[in-house]
Each structure stands twice: as structure tokens, then as C-alpha cells.
C-alpha positions in Angstrom: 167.9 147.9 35.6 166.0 144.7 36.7 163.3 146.4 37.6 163.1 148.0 34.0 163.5 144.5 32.5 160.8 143.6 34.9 158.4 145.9 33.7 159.6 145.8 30.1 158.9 141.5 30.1 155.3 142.4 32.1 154.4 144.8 29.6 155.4 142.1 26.6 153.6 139.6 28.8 150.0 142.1 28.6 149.9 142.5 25.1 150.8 138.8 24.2 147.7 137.9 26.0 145.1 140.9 24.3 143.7 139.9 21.3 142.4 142.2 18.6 138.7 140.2 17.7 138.0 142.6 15.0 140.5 141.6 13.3 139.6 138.0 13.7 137.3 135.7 11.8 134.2 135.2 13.4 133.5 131.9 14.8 130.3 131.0 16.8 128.0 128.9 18.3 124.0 128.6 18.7 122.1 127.3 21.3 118.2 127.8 20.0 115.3 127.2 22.2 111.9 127.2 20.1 108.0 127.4 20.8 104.9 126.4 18.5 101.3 127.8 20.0 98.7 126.9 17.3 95.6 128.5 17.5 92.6 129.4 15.6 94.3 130.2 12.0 97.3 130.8 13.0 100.4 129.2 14.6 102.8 132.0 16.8 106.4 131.4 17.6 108.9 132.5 19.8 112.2 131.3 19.0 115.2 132.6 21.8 119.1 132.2 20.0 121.8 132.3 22.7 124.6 133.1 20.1 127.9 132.1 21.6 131.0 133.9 19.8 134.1 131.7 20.4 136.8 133.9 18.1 135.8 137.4 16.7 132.8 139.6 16.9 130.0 139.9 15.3 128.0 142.8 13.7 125.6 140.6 11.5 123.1 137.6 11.6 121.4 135.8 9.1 118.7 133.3 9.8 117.2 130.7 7.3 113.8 130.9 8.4 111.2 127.2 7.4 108.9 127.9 4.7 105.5 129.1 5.5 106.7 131.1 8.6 107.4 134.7 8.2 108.7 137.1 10.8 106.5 139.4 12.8 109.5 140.8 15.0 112.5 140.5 16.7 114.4 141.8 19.8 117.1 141.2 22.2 116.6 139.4 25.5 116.4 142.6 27.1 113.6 144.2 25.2 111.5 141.4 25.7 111.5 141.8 29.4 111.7 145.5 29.4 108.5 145.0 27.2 106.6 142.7 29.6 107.0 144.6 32.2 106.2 147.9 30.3 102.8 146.5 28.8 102.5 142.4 30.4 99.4 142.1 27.6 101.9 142.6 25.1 105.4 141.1 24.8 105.9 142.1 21.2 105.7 145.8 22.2 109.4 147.0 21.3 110.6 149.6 23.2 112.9 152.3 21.6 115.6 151.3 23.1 117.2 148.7 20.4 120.9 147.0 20.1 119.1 145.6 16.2 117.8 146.3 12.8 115.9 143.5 11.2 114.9 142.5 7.6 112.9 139.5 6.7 112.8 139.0 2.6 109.5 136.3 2.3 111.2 135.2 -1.4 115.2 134.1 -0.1 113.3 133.1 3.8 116.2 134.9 4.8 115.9 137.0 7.5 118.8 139.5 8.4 119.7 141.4 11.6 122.2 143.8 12.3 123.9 144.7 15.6 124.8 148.0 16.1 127.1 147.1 18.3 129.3 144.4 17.5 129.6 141.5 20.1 132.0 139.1 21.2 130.5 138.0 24.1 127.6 135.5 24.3 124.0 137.6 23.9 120.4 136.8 23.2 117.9 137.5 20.4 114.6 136.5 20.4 112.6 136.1 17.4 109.2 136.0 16.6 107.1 134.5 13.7 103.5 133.3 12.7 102.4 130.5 10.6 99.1 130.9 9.0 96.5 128.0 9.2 93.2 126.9 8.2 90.9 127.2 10.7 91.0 124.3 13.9 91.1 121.9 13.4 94.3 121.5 11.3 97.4 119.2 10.4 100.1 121.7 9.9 104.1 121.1 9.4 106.4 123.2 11.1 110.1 123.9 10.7 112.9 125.1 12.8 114.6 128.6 12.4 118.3 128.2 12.3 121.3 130.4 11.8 123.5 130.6 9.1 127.6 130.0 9.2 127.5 129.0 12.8 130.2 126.4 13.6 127.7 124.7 15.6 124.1 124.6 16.2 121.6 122.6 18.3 118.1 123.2 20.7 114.9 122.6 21.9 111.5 122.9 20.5 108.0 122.7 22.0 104.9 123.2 21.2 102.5 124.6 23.8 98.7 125.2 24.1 95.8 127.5 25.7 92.3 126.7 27.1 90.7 126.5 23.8 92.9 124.3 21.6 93.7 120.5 22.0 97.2 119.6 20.9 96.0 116.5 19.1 99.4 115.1 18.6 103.4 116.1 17.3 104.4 113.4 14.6 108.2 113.9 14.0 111.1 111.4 13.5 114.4 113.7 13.6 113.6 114.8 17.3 114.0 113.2 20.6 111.5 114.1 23.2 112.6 115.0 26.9 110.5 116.1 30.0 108.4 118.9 29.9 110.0 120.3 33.0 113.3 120.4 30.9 112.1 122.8 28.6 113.3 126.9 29.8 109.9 128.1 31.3 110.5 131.9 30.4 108.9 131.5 26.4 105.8 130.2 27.5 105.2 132.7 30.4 106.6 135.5 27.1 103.1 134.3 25.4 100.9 133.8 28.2 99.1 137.2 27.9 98.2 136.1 24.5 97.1 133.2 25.4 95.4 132.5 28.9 95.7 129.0 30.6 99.4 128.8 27.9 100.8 125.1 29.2 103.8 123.1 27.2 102.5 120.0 26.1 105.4 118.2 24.2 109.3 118.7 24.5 112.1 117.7 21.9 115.7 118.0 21.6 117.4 118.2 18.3 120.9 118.8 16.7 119.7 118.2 12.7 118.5 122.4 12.4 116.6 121.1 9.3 114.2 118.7 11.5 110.2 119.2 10.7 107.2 118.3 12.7 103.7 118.0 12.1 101.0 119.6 14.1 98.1 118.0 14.6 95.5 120.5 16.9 91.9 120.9 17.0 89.2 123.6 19.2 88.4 122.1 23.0 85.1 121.9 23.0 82.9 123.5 25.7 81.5 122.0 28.7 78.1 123.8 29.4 76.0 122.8 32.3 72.6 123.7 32.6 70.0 123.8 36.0 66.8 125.5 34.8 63.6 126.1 37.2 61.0 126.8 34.7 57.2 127.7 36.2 54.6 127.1 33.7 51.1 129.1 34.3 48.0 127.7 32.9 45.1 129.9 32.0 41.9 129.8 29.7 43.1 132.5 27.4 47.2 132.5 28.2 49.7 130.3 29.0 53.2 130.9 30.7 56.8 129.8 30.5 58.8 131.5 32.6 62.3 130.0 32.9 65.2 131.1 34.5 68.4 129.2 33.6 71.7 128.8 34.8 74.3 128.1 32.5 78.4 127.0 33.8 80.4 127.2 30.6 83.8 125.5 31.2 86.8 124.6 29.0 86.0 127.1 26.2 84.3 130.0 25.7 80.9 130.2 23.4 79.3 133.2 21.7 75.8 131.8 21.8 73.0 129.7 23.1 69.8 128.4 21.3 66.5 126.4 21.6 63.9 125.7 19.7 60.6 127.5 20.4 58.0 125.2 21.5 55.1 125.4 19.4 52.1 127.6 19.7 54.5 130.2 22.0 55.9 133.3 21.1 58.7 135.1 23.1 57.8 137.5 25.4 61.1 138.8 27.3 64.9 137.4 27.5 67.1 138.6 29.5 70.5 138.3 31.5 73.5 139.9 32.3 76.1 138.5 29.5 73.2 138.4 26.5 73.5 141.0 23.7 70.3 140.5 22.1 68.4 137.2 20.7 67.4 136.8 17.5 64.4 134.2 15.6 65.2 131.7 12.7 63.4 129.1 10.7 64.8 126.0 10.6 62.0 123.9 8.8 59.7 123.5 10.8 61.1 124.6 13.7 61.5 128.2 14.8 64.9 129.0 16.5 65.4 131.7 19.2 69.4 132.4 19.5 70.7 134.0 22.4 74.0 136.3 21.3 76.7 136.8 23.8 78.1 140.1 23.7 82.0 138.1 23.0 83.6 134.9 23.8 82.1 134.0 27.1 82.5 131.3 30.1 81.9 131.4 33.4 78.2 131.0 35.4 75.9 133.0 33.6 72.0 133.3 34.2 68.8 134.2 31.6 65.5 134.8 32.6 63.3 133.4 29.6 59.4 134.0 29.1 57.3 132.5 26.4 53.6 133.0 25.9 50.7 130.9 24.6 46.9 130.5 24.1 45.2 129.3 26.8 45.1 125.4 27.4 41.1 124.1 26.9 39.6 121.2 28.5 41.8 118.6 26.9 42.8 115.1 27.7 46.4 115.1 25.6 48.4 118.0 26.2 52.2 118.2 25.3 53.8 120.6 28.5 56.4 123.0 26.9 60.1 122.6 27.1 63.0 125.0 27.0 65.8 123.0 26.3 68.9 124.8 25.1 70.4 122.7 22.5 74.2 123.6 23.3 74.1 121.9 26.9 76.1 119.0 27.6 73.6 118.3 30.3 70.9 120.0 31.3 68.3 119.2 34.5 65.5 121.3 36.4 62.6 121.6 37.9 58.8 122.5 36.4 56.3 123.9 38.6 52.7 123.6 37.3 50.2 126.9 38.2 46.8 125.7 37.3 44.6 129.6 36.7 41.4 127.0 34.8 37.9 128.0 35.1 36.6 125.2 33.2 
């Protein structure tokens, strides 16, 4: 009989302490961590929202997304991963596998996603958007996604860089900026495909969802170095350039060199391992030989250059020829004089 009372009070017990949380309303809270990477034209972010259900489940999200942003995809935490390591160039490649259906409307900024599982336990969706932008540099304002209904609300923001673009500054008064090293690692290395050399360069904290920024970027500008050992042959009826140069471009790639052509020469070759072809342009008086890359290139890269002349008379005022590309940051070499005169 005690026994049976026993097991009748532990069985009363168990179902006092199960809750039915469909039947509840659904209460939750958001922790939102979010990343700005301007570039040229356009402004990418990644935007992770650890939704925390406290009472309920949930089967439905809706985001207020800033104006000028619109929404390029989403996915849950473990897409994104299954995605880097299925294609690491791209971490916006969605696999099949999906837990979410997604609708952005540009007109309401709403954007709407759907689980198709309901949750009550904490999970992750990662969303990810693009402002467009003039080209670098620019002054742009930025918003923060947030979600709607959620009892509570708060994050991080930062805004991060490549190689080629200069964060110029982050002017914003609603946000309070903490270390660098404070700020969850995992977005940045999301992008870093995308971007090579990706580094956060500022950090905030905020709890006001309807916070702005403004962006202030502009292009790094390339370093190039150049060592040239030019030998210049003097004859009666021809003279020679012949320069081979060595070019270091560093902190930004370039998709061309040029110099002016020193008067009275033509071009006889060009050549080098990274040149697509070279091309001649008047500029008043001058005549300009361009050197096209074959894409964005850095890196130590060598041309071999020969230009042709008449032949240098007896004459007591001669200007020697000089191959200066008008790109370099600094440029040095050496000239070696062949005298070939019969005069």
C-alpha cells in the first residue's frame, strides 16, 4: 500500500515538474555579435544571434534589419562551419542540409525566418548582409540588425579590415568601445577567405539595438620599390636602353605601371613574367608606355625594357635617357655607359 502511495506521489511529483512549452508564450533573449568589412563599393556583414528561449519555443523570427542593408543569406551556426570546411573560399556556400527558410522584404526591412523545427533551447543563426557604397574612399552610416519581440537584447559590433582598405575612423556616440581581443574571433576568420590579411580594428559594446555608426574608410595605397640597372649603348646610327627593373609592390595590389618615353626613342621589346601587354598614349607632349598586369598584383616582379634611338653625333649637350616608372614610391639604379662612336 505504501509502496503504491509511493509511486503514485513520485509519479504526481514527474509531471508537476514537465512543462508543456508549446503551450507556453514564447519569451526570449538575444545576444547579437556583429561585423562591418568595407571595401571597394561595398560594405559585407556577418551578424551571429545567439537566441536564448527562457519560456516556450519558437518556430519564427523576425529581424528589423538598418536601412540600406539588405540580406544576402542566412544560416545556422552549423551550416556556416559545415560550409567552411566544405568550400573554406566560401562561407556563404549553404549546404542542403537546413533547420531555416528565410525572406527579406527591402520595402518593411523586415526580414523573416522560419525554423522548421521549433526550439526551446538556446541556438544560433547567423546572418549575412551587404551595404552598397561609393567607391573608397567613403563616409558611410551603418546600423545594427536586431530582433523583434525579444524581452531582451544587447551585443557587440566591430568593424574589421583587409590589406587594401584603411579604416579611417568609427564616429559613434551610443556605443562603448572595449578591447579588440574581447571581440569572438570566429566572424572575422568566417570572412577571411574573402578578404586576405581580414584584422578587427575597432570593438563596441551596446545595449540601445537602434545605435548607428559612421564609417569613415579609404584604399591603402601601394608601396612600390623600384632597383633598375639600365645599360645604355651609344652608336653612330642607334642608340640603346636596355633596362631591366625590379619592382616590390607592398600593401596593395596594382594593375599597372607607366613611364614616360624619353624623347627621340621608340619601344623595341617589354617583357616580364606578370605583364599582359603594354600599350602607348599621348599625353601632350609626352608619349606614355603603360605596362598592364594581367590582375591585381604584388609581390617582386621583374621587366626587361628596351628602347631604341638614332645614333648620338659629335655633340657637346646631350640629355642621357631615363626610364623612370612614375608609380614608384622610390626608385634607384645603376646606368652603365657603352660607348660603339667612330667619330
Amino acid at each position: 500500500m505504501d509502496r503504491v502511495a509511493g509511486a503514485e506521489k513520485h509519479h504526481h511529483g514527474h509531471s508537476v515538474r514537465s512543462r508543456d512549452v508549446r503551450r507556453e508564450k514564447a519569451t526570449f533573449y538575444a545576444d547579437i555579435t556583429q561585423l562591418y568589412v568595407p571595401s571597394a563599393g561595398v560594405i559585407e556583414g556577418l551578424h551571429q544571434i545567439l537566441i536564448r528561449p527562457a519560456q516556450g519555443e519558437l518556430s519564427e523570427l523576425v529581424f528589423t534589419v538598418p536601412i540600406g542593408a539588405t540580406i544576402t543569406d542566412v544560416l545556422d551556426a552549423n551550416q556556416l562551419e559545415e560550409a567552411q570546411r566544405a568550400n573554406p573560399s566560401s562561407s556563404s556556400n549553404t549546404p542542403a542540409a537546413s533547420n531555416l527558410i528565410w525572406r527579406f522584404d527591402p520595402d518593411t526591412r523586415k526580414l523573416r525566418v522560419t525554423l522548421k523545427t521549433a526550439q526551446s533551447r538556446p541556438f544560433v543563426v547567423v546572418v549575412r548582409s551587404q551595404i552598397s557604397t561609393g567607391t573608397l574612399p567613403f563616409d558611410q552610416l551603418i546600423g545594427l540588425i536586431k530582433v523583434d519581440n525579444a524581452a531582451g537584447q544587447m551585443g557587440l559590433l566591430a568593424v574589421a579590415t583587409g590589406n587594401e582598405v584603411q579604416l579611417d575612423g568609427v564616429a559613434t556616440a551610443a556605443l562603448s568601445a572595449i578591447n579588440l581581443e574581447d571581440f569572438p574571433p570566429n566572424l572575422a576568420s568566417a570572412l577571411s577567405s574573402q578578404f586576405p590579411g581580414l584584422t578587427v580594428r575597432r570593438a563596441f559594446r551596446y545595449s540601445d539595438s537602434s545605435a548607428t555608426a559612421n564609417i569613415k574608410a579609404s584604399a591603402v595605397e601601394p608601396d612600390i620599390r623600384v632597383e633598375t640597372q639600365d645599360t645604355l649603348s651609344l652608336g653612330e646610327d642607334r642608340t640603346v636602353l636596355a633596362s631591366t627593373a625590379v619592382v616590390d609592390i607592398t600593401r596593395a595590389g596594382i594593375f599597372r605601371l607607366s613611364f614616360v618615353l624619353p624623347s627621340g626613342f621608340e619601344v623595341e621589346s617589354i617583357s616580364g613574367s606578370a605583364l599582359s601587354h603594354w600599350t602607348e598614349l599621348k599625353n601632350g607632349n609626352d608619349r606614355v608606355i603603360t605596362l598592364h598586369l594581367p590582375g591585381k598584383t604584388d609581390g617582386r616582379q621583374q621587366f626587361t625594357i628596351t628602347l631604341a634611338g638614332l645614333g648620338v653625333k659629335a655633340s657637346e649637350h646631350w640629355a642621357v635617357p631615363q626610364l623612370l616608372l612614375r608609380e614608384a614610391s622610390k626608385q634607384r639604379g645603376t646606368l652603365l655607359v657603352v660607348l660603339d662612336l667612330r667619330f
